[in-house]
N, C-alpha and C positions, 0 to 999 in steps of 0.2 A: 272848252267850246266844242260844242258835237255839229259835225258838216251834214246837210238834210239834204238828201235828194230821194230820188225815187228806186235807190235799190237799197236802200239803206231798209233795215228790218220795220214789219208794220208793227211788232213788238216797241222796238225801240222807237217809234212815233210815237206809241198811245203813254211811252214813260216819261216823256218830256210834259214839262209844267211850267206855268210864269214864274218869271224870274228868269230860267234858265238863258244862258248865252248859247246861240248859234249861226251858223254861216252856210249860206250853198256855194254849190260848184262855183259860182260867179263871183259875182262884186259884192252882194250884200249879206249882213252880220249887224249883229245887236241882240240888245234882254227880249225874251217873250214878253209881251205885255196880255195878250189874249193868244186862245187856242179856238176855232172853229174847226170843225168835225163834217161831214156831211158825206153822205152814204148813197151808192144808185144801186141798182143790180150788177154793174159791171166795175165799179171802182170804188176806193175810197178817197176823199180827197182835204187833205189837210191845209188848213191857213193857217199860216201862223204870222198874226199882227205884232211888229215891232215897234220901236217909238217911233219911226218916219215911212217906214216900207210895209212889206208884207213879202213873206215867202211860202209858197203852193207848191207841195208832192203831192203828187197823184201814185195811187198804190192800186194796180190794176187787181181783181178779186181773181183765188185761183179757182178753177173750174173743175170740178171731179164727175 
C-alpha cells in the first residue's frame, strides 16, 4: 500500500494505476478504481476514485 499526499513525488503519482492499494495521511485507504488527471498553469491535481471515497494531491507546478 503506497501513502498519497502532496510531497510524495509527481513521478510516483503519474506511476500509480487501477487496482493499486492506497492510503493518505488520514483515515482513508482502498483499490484505485479510476485515476482523473487535470492540469492549470499552477498545479496538478490528481483524484483518485476508490470504491466509496475519493482521495486529491494537489502537486503545485515548479517555476523556473
Amino acid at each position: 500500500m503506497i501513502t498519497v499526499n502532496n510531497s510524495l513525488p509527481t513521478s510516483t503519482l503519474l506511476e500509480l494505476k487501477v487496482g493499486d492499494m492506497i492510503s493518505n495521511s488520514n483515515d482513508l485507504s482502498g483499490t484505485i478504481k479510476s485515476i482523473e488527471i487535470s492540469e492549470t498553469d499552477e498545479f496538478l491535481l490528481f483524484i483518485f476514485q476508490l470504491e466509496n471515497n475519493q482521495i486529491e494531491v494537489k502537486k503545485l507546478k515548479q517555476v523556473c
